[in-house]
N, C-alpha and C positions, 0 to 999 in steps of 0.2 A: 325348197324349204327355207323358212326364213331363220335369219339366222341375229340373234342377239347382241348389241355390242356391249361387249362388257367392258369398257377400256372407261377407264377415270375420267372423268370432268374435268379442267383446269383448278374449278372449288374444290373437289373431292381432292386433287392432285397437293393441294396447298393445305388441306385436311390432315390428308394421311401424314405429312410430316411435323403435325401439331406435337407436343409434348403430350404426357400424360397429366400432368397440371392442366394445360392450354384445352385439354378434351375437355376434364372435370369439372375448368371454368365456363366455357362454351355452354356445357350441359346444364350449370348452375346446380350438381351432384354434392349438394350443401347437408350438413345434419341442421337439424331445426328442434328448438326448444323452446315449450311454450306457456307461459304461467297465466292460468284463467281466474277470474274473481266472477259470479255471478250473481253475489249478493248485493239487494238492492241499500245504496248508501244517500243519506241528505247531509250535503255541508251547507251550514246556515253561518254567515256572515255576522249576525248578531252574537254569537254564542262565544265568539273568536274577539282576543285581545285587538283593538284599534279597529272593529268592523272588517275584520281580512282572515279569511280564514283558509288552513294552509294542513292540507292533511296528506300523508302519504297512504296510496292508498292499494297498491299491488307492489309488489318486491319479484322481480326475475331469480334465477336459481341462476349461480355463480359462472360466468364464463371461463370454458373448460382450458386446459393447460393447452399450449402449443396447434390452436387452432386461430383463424382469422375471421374477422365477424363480417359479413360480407353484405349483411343488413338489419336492421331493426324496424319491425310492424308494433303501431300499436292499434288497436281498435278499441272502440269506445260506443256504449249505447249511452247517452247520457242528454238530459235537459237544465234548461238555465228555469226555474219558476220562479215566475211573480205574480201577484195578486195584480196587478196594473192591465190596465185595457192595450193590449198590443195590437188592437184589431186593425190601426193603422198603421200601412205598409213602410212610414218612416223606422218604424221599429224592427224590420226584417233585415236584420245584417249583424256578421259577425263584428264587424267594428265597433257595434255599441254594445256588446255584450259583457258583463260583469262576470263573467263565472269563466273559467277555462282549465287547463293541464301542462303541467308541466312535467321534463323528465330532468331528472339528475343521477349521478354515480354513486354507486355507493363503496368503498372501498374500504377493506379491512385493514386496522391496524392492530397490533401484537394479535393477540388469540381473541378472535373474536367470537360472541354468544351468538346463541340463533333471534333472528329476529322475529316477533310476535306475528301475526296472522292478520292481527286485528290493523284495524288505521292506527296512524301512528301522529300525535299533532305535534308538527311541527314547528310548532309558534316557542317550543321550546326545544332547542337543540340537542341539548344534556339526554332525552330520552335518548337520541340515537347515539352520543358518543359512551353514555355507559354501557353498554354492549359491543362496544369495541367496533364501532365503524365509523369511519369521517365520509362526509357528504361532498365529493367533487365537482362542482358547477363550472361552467365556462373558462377556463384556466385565462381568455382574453375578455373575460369581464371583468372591468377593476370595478365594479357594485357587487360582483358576486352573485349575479342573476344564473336562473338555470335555462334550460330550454325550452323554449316554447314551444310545444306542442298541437294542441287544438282548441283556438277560441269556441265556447258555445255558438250554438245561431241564436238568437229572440225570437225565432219561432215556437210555438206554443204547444208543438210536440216532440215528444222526444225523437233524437233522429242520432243513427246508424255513424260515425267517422271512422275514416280508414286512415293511418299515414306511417308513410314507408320512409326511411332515412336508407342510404348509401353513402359508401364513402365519396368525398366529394374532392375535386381537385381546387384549394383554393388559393394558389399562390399565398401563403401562410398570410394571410389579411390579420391585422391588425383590430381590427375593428368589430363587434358584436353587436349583429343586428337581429330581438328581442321578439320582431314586428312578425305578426301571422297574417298569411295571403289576405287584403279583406275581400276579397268572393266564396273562399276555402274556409278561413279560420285557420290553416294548416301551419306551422313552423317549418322551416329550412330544416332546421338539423346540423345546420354546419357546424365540423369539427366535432360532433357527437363521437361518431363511431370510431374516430382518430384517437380520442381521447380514451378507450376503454383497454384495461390490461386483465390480463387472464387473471381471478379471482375477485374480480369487479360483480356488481352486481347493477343491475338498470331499474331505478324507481320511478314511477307515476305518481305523481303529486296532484292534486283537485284543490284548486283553488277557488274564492269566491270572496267577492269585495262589498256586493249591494244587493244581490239576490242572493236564492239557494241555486246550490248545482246538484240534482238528483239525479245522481250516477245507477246505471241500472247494470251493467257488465263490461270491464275490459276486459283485454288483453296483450299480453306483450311478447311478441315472437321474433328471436332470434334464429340469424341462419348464421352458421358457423361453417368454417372449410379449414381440411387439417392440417 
């Protein structure tokens, strides 16, 4: 009869004396929270003070007490439109694209109101601090730029973006780098997730400078560990 061995693996052996954190991480047995926008939105660049147009446009639901944020997703179905001939391939890339997203913090001060549903235009600040929140951008950008998140492409359909932020190890760098992949359009994220404290909130911003950006659905998903 044959007979089974049941005796631990060297792996399993340095398993079994994981922590129960050390499991939980291993497993990535995260809670997750997810704020969806489906409605179809146009940010027009003309309609906006100095041709720039600067809308927030999804709000995350507040980062819970005594948990660690272990990643942030956003997704995005959105298009750059222009009436212009892109039918040449010079114009296929995110580098020349006009339209994009960005994320910033949003962070209560005294009692703060709830915030609207709607977009919210940013070209004037005052909307968001009368409601009791201040907007936290890059605490290492002395311009006070936020994060970049996803350059549009100039392609002429709308198309699908995905991008994941994790904490990142960055020897505390000095410097703030703005720039999204140009293959991807994608932002780093650096120092995003470093920067967030429990009663924070994560906004999506839609920007557009020379075209429209017609946003058709994000999303913004956090994974949380307690």
């Amino acid at each position: 009869m044959a007979h089974a061995d049941l005796s631990l693996s060297p792996r399993l052996k340095s398993n079994a004396r994981l922590s129960y954190r050390d499991v939980v991480e291993m497993a990535q047995c995260w809670a997750y929270m997810s704020t969806e926008c489906n409605s179809f939105l146009g940010i027009r660049a003309s309609n906006s003070p100095n041709s720039t147009a600067n809308f927030m446009i999804s709000i995350s639901e507040p980062i819970p007490e005594h948990t660690k944020v272990k990643s942030v997703r956003f997704r995005i179905r959105s298009q750059e439109y222009s009436s212009e001939d892109r039918s040449s391939t010079f114009f296929w890339s995110h580098y020349l694209s006009s339209t994009w997203f960005e994320a910033s913090i949003l962070r209560p001060s005294g009692i703060p109101r709830p915030l609207p549903r709607s977009a919210i235009n940013m070209n004037n600040p005052l909307n968001l601090r009368k409601l009791g929140w201040t907007e936290i951008c890059n605490p290492r950008d002395r311009n006070g730029r936020r994060w970049q998140v996803q350059a549009n492409s100039t392609e002429s359909l709308p198309k699908f973006h995905s991008v994941t932020w994790e904490p990142t190890i960055d020897a505390g760098e000095a410097t703030f780098d703005d720039r999204c992949d140009l293959k991807t359009g994608k932002g780093s994220g650096l120092g995003f997730i470093q920067t967030l404290r429990a009663g924070d909130r994560i906004a999506l911003i839609g920007r557009a400078s020379r075209h429209q950006n017609h946003i058709y659905s994000t999303e913004i998903e956090i994974a949380c560990q307690a």
